[in-house]
DRENTIFI-122527 format. One record per residue (C-alpha): residue in one letter; z negated, x, y negated. Coordinates in Angstrom, 2 decimals, padded with zeros to 5 digits. Layout:
<r 'A' <Z X Y>>
...
This chain:
<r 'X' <-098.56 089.55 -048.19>>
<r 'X' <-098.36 093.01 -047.70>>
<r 'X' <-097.07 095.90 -050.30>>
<r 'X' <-094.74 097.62 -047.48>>
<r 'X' <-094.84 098.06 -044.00>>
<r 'X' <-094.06 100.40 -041.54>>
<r 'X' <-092.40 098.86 -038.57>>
<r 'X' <-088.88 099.59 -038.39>>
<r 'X' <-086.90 096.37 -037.29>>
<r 'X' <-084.08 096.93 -034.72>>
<r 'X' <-080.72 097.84 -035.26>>
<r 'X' <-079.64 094.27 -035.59>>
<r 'X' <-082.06 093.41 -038.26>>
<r 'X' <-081.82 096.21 -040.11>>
<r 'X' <-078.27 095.25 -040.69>>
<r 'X' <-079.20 091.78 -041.16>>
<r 'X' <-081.31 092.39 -044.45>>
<r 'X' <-078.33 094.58 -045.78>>
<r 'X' <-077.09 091.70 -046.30>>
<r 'X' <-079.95 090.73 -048.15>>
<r 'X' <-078.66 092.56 -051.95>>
<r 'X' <-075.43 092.58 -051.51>>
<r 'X' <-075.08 089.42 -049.94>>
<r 'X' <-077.45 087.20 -052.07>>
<r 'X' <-075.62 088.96 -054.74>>
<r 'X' <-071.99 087.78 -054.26>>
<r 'X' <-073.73 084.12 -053.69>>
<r 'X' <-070.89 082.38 -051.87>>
<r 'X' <-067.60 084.14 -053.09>>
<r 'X' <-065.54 086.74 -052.49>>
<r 'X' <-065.86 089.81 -055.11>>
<r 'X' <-064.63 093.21 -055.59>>
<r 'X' <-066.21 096.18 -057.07>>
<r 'X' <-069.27 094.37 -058.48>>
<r 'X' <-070.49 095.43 -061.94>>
<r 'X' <-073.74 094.88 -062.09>>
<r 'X' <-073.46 091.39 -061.42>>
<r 'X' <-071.93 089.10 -058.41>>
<r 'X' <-072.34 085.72 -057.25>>
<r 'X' <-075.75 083.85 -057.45>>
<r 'X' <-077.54 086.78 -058.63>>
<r 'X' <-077.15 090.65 -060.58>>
<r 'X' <-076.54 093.58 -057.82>>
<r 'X' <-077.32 097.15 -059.16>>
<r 'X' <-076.25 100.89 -057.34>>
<r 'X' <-076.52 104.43 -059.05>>
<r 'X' <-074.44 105.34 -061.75>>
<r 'X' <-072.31 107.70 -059.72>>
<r 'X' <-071.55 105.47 -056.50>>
<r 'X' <-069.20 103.04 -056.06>>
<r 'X' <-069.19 099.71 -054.17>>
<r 'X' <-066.96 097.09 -053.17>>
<r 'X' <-067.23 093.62 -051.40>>
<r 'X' <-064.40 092.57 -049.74>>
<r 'X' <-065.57 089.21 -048.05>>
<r 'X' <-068.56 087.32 -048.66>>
<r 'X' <-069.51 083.54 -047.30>>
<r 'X' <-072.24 081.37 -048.28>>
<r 'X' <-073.81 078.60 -046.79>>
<r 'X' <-076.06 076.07 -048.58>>
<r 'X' <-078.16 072.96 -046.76>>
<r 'X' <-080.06 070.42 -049.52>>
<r 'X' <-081.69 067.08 -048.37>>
<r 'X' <-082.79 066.10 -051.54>>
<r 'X' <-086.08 068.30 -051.73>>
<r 'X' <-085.21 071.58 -050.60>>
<r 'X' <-082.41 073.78 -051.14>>
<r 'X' <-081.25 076.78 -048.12>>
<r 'X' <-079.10 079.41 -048.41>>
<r 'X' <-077.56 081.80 -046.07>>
<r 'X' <-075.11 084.67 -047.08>>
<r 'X' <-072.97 086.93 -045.69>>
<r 'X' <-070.88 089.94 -046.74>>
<r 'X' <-068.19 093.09 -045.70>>
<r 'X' <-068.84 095.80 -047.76>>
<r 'X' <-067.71 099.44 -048.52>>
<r 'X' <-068.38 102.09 -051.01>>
<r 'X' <-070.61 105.11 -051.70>>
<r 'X' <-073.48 103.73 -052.97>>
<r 'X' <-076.61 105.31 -050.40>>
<r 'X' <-079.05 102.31 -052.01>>
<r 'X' <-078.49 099.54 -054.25>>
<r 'X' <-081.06 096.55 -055.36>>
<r 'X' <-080.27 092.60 -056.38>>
<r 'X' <-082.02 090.18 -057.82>>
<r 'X' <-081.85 086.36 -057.57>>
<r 'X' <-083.23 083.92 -060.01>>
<r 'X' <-084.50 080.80 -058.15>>
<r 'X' <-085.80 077.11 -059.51>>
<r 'X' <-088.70 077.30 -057.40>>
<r 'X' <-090.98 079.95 -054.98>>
<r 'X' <-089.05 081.12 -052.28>>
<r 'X' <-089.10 081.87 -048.56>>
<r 'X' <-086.76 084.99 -047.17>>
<r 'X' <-086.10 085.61 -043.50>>
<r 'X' <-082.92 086.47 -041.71>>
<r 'X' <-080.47 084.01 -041.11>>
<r 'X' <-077.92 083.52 -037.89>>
<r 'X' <-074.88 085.22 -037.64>>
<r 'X' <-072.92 082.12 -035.84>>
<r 'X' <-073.98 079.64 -038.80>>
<r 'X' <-070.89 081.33 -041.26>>
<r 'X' <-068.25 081.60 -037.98>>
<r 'X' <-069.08 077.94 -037.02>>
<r 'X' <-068.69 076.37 -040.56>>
<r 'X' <-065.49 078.43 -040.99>>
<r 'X' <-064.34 076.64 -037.29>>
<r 'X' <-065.26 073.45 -038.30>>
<r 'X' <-062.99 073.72 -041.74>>
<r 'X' <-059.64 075.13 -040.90>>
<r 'X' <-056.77 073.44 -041.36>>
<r 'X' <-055.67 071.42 -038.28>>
<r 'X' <-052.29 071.78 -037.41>>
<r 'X' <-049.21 069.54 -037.22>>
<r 'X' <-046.39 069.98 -035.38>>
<r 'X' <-043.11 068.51 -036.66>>
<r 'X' <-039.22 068.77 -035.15>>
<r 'X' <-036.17 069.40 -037.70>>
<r 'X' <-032.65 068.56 -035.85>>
<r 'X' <-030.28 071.01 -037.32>>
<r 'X' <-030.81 074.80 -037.78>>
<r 'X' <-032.70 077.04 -040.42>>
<r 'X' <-032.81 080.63 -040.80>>
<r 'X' <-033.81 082.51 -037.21>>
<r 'X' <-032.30 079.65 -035.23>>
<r 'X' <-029.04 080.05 -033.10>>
<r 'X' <-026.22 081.08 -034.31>>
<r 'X' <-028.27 081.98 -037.48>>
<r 'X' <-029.95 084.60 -035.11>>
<r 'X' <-029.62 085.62 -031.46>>
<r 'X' <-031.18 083.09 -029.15>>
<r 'X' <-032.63 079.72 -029.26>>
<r 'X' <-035.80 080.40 -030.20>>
<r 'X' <-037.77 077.96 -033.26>>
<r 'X' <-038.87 079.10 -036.70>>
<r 'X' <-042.33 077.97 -037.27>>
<r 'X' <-043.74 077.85 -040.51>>
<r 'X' <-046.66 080.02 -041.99>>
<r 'X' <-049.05 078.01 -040.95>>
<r 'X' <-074.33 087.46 -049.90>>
<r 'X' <-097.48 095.35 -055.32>>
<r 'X' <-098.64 096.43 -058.92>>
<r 'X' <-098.90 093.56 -061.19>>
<r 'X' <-097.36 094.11 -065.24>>
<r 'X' <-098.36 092.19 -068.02>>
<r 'X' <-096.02 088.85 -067.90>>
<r 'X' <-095.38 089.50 -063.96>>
<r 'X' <-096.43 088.02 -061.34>>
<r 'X' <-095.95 089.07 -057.75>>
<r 'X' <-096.34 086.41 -055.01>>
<r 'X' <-095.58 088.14 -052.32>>
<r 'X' <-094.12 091.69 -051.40>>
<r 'X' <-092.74 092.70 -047.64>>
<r 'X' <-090.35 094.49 -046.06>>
<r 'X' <-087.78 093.49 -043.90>>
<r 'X' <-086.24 096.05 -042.01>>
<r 'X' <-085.15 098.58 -044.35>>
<r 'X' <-084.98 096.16 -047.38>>
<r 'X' <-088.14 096.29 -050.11>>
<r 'X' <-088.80 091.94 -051.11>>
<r 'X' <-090.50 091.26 -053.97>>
<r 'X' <-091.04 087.39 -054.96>>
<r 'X' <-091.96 087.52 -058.44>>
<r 'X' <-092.87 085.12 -061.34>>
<r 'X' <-092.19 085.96 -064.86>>
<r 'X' <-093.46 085.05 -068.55>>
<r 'X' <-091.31 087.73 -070.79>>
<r 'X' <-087.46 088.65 -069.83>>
<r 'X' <-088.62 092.29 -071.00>>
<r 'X' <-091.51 092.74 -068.52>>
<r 'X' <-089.82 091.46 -065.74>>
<r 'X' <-087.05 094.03 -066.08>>
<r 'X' <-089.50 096.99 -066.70>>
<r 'X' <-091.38 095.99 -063.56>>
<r 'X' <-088.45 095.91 -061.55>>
<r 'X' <-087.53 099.54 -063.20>>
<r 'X' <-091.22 100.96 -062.17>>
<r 'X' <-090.78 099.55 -058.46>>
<r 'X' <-087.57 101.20 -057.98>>
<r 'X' <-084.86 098.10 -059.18>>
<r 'X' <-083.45 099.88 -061.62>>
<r 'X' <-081.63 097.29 -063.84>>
<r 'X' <-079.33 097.27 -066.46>>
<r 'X' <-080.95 096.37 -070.25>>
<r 'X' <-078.36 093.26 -070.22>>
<r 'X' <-080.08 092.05 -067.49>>
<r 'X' <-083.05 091.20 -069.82>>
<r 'X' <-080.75 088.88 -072.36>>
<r 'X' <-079.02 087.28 -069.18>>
<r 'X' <-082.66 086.68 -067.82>>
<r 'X' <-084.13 085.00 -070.65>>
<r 'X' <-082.96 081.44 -070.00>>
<r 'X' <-084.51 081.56 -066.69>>
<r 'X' <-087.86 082.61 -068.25>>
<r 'X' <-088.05 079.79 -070.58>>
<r 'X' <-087.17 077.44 -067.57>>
<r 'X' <-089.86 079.21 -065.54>>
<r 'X' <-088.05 080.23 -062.85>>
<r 'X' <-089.32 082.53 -060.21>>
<r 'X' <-086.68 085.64 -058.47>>
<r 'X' <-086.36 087.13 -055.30>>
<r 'X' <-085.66 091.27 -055.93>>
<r 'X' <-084.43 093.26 -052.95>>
<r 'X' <-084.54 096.53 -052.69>>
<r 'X' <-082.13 097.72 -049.96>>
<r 'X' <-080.89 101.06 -048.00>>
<r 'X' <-078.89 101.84 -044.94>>
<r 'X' <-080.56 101.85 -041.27>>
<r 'X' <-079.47 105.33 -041.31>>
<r 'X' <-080.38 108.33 -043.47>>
<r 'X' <-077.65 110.09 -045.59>>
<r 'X' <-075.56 107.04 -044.87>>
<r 'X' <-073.44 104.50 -047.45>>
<r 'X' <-073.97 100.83 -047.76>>
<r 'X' <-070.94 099.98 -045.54>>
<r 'X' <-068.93 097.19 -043.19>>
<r 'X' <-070.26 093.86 -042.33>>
<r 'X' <-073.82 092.86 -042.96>>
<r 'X' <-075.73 090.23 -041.36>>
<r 'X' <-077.06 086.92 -043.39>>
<r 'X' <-080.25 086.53 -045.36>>
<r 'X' <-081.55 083.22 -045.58>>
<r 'X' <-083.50 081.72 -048.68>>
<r 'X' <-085.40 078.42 -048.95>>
<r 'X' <-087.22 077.07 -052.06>>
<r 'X' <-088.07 073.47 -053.24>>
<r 'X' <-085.28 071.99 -055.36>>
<r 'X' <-084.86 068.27 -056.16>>
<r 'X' <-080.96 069.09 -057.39>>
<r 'X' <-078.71 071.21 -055.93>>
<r 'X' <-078.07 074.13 -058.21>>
<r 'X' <-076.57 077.65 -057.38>>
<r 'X' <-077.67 080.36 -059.94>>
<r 'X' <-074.12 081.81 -061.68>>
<r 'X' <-075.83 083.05 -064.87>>
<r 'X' <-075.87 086.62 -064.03>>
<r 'X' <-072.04 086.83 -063.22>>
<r 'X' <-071.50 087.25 -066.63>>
<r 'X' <-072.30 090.63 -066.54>>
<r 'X' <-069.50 091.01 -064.02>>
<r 'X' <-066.37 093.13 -065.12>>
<r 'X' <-064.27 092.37 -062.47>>
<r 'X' <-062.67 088.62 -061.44>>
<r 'X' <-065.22 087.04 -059.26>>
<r 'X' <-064.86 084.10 -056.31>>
<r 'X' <-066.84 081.72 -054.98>>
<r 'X' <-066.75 080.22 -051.46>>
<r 'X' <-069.02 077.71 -050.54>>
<r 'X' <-070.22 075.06 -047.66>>
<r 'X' <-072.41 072.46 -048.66>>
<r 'X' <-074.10 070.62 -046.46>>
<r 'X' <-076.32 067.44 -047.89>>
<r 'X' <-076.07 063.35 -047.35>>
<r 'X' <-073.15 063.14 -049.16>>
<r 'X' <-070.08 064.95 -050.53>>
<r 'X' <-070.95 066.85 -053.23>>
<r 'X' <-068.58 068.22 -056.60>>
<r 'X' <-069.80 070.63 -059.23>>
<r 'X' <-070.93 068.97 -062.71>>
<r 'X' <-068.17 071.84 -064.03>>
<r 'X' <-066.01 074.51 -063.72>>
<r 'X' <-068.63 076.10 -066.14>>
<r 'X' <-066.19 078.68 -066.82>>
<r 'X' <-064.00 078.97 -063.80>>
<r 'X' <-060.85 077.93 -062.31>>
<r 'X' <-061.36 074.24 -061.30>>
<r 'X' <-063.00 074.63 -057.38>>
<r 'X' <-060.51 073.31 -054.82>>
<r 'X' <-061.73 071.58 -052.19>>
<r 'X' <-061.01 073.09 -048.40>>
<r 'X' <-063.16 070.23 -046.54>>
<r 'X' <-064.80 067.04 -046.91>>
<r 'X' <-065.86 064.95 -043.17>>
<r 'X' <-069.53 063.73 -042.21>>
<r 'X' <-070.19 065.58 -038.80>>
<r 'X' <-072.74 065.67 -036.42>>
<r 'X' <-074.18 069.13 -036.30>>
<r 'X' <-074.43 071.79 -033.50>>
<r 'X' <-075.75 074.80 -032.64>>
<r 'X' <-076.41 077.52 -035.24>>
<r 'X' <-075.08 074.42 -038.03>>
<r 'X' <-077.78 072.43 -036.33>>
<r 'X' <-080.60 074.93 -036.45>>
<r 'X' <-079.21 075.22 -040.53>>
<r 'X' <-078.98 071.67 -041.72>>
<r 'X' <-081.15 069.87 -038.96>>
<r 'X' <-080.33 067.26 -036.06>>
<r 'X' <-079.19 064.48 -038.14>>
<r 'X' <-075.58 063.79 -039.41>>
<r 'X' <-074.80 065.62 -042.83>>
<r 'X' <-071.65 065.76 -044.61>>
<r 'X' <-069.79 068.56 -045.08>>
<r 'X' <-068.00 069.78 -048.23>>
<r 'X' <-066.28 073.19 -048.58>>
<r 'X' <-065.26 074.88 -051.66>>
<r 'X' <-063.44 077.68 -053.00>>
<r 'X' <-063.27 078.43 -056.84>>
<r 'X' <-062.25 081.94 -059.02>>
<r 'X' <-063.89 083.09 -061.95>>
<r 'X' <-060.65 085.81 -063.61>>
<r 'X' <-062.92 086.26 -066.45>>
<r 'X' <-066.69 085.87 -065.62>>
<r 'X' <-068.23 086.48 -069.09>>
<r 'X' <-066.85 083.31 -069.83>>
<r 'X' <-069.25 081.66 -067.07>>
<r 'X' <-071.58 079.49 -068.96>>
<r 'X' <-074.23 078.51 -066.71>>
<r 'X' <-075.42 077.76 -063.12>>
<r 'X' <-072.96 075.57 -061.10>>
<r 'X' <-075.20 072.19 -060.33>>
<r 'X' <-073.49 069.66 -057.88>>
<r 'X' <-073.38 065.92 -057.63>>
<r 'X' <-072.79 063.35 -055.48>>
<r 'X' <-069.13 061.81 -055.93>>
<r 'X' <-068.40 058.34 -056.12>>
<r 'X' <-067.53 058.23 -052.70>>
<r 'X' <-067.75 059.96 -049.24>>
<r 'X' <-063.92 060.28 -048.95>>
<r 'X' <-063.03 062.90 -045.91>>
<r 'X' <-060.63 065.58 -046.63>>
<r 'X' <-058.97 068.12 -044.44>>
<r 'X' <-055.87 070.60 -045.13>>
<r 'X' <-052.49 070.24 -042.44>>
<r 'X' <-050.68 073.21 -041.92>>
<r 'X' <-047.14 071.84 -040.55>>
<r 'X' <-045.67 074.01 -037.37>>
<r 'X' <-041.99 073.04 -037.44>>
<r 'X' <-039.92 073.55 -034.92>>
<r 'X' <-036.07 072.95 -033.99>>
<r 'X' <-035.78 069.92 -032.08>>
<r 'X' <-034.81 070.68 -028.08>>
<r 'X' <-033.71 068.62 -025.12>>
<r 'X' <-034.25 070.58 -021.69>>
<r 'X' <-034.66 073.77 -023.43>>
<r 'X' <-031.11 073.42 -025.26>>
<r 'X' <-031.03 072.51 -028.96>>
<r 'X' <-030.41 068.80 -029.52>>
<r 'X' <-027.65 069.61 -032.24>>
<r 'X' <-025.36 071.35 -029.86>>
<r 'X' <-024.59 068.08 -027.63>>
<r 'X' <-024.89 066.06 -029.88>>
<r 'X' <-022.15 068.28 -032.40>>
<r 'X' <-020.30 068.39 -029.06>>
<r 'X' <-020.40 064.53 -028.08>>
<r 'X' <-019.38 063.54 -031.49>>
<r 'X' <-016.40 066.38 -031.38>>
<r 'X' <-015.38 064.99 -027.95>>
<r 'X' <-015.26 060.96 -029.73>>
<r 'X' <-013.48 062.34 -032.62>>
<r 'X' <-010.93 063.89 -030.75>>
<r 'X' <-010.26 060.87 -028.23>>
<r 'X' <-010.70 059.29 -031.41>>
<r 'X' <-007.61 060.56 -032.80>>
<r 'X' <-005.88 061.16 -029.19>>
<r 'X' <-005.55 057.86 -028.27>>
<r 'X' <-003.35 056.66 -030.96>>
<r 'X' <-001.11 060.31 -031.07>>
<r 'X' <-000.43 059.18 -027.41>>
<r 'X' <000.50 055.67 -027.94>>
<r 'X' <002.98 056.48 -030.65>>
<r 'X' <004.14 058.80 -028.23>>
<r 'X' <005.03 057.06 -025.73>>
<r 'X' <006.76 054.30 -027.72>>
<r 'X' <008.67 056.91 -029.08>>
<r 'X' <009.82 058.20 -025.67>>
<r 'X' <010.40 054.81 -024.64>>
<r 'X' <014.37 053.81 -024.97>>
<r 'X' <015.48 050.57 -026.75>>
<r 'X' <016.95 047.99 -024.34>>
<r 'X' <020.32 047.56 -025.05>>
<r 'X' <022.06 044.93 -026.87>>
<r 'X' <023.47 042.28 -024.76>>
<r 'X' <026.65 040.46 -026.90>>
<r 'X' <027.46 036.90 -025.55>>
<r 'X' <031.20 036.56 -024.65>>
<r 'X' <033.15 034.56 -027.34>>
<r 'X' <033.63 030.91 -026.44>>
<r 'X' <036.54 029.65 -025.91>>
């Protein structure tokens, strides 16, 4: 591969592989003010800049054999560059990914709603409030000793490096001579993945523009490597100083749960439904059926994480989706059903009680016949 290249993308792609730091960094959650770690992997600006991710979604597609990712995040700050690094189980592929993949999954997952009638009325309901109307309820080149590169290009206006590594130390002082400058806790953090062999994907990213900040939405990276589990690379969060979270859809036979919290908040499932792919989720996960889970979890203190988050299979495929109730006050031809039926029972209860007051009355109005004596016998 080549070292660099000098093609500029378009506009469109050179906002796509912004995504590629920051969003690979967050991994699948959302995150504020990263600190030199966020998500699956450890993100890195100047000392003097400041950066923020407001809203980052991740996508993830495993068969059994090979593990996809596609991220994407809104960002803000004053950083003019920054640079991110991913540890992954296996040699990776990097492209761009689709735009529509994230906004379809999200589709697919909200809550479905459910309407439901209450008979007598709540708080913005007549007389409560003036009218009739219902409340309805709220509803990411030179070779060192120990380093390996294995391919180098440039996307756009982003610097990729695919690297292999022998010694935690080398690795970081390569990425320091190519222009990732790193943190020196990035070495300690890195040294399980060395023993394991892992390989990393570093990024080196700017804006399209000169003079300009790494800011707003960014368009989704996509990585693919070999995996024979699914397992999302959490390690570096620990260097986070900030509370951290993770959003996630996983798409793979089954539905899948995390071995752990490893650290975290226990993840709460959003969605869980087998479903037959379309569109950009088709061009993701492929033609054939694949079940769907979605995830959120928190990390409030992230140098407690432990590990990388590793999923499972669970016992069984059972579908979930969230109900958000709509209630609203129960109407016959646009008129409350209370007020008739208020008025109907009024109108019994006072025959109810007129029909006796009446009879009494007229058998007190009512004279008594008189008295007839029989004439003495004689």
């Amino acid at each position: 591969m080549r070292a660099g290249g000098t093609e500029r993308a378009s506009g469109g792609r050179r906002r796509a592989l912004c995504i590629v730091l920051i969003l690979l960094a967050v991994q699948l959650g959302w995150l504020a003010r990263p600190a030199y770690a966020c998500g699956c992997g450890a993100m890195v600006h100047g000392p003097n800049a400041t950066m923020a991710v407001h809203h980052e979604t991740s996508a993830v597609r495993w068969d059994g054999t090979t593990e996809q990712i596609t991220m994407s995040l809104t960002v803000d700050g004053t950083a003019p560059d920054a640079a991110w690094i991913m540890p992954v189980p296996h040699r990776a592929t990097v492209r761009l990914g689709d735009p529509a993949l994230l906004t379809e999954l999200g589709r697919l997952t909200e809550p479905v709603t459910e309407h439901r009638s209450y008979f007598w009325p709540r708080s913005g309901d007549w007389p409560f409030a003036s009218g009739f109307g219902g409340a309805t309820a709220p509803a990411p080149g030179a070779r060192a000793p120990g380093v390996g590169v294995v391919g180098r290009e440039r996307l756009g206006p982003f610097d990729v490096a695919r690297l292999t590594a022998s010694d935690p130390d080398a690795l970081r002082n390569w990425l320091k001579t190519n222009g990732f400058r790193l943190p020196p806790p990035l070495a300690t953090e890195l040294r399980p993945y060395v023993t394991q062999r892992w390989e990393y994907v570093a990024i080196r990213l700017a804006p399209a523009e000169r003079h300009a900040y790494l800011t707003g939405t960014l368009d989704p990276l996509r990585l693919s490597f070999p995996s024979e589990r699914l397992v999302y690379p959490m390690r570096l969060s620990r260097l986070a100083r900030t509370p951290q979270s993770l959003s996630l859809y996983l798409l793979a036979p089954h539905r899948m749960q995390p071995l752990s919290t490893i650290g975290g908040a226990a993840p709460q499932v959003l969605y869980a439904g087998r479903i037959q792919p379309r569109g950009a989720v088709r061009d993701f996960s492929g033609t054939g059926p694949a079940f769907l889970t979605a995830l959120d979890q928190s990390f409030p203190q992230p140098q407690r994480i432990s590990g990388d988050h590793e999923f499972r299979r669970t016992t069984a495929d059972t579908p979930y989706q969230r109900v958000t109730y709509a209630y609203s006050l129960l109407k016959v031809g646009g008129i409350p059903l209370w007020i008739p039926t208020v008025g109907g029972v009024l109108l019994l209860l006072t025959a109810a009680t007129a029909l006796p007051l009446a009879h009494r009355t007229r058998h007190r109005a009512t004279p008594p016949a008189p008295v007839r004596i029989p004439p003495p016998l004689r």
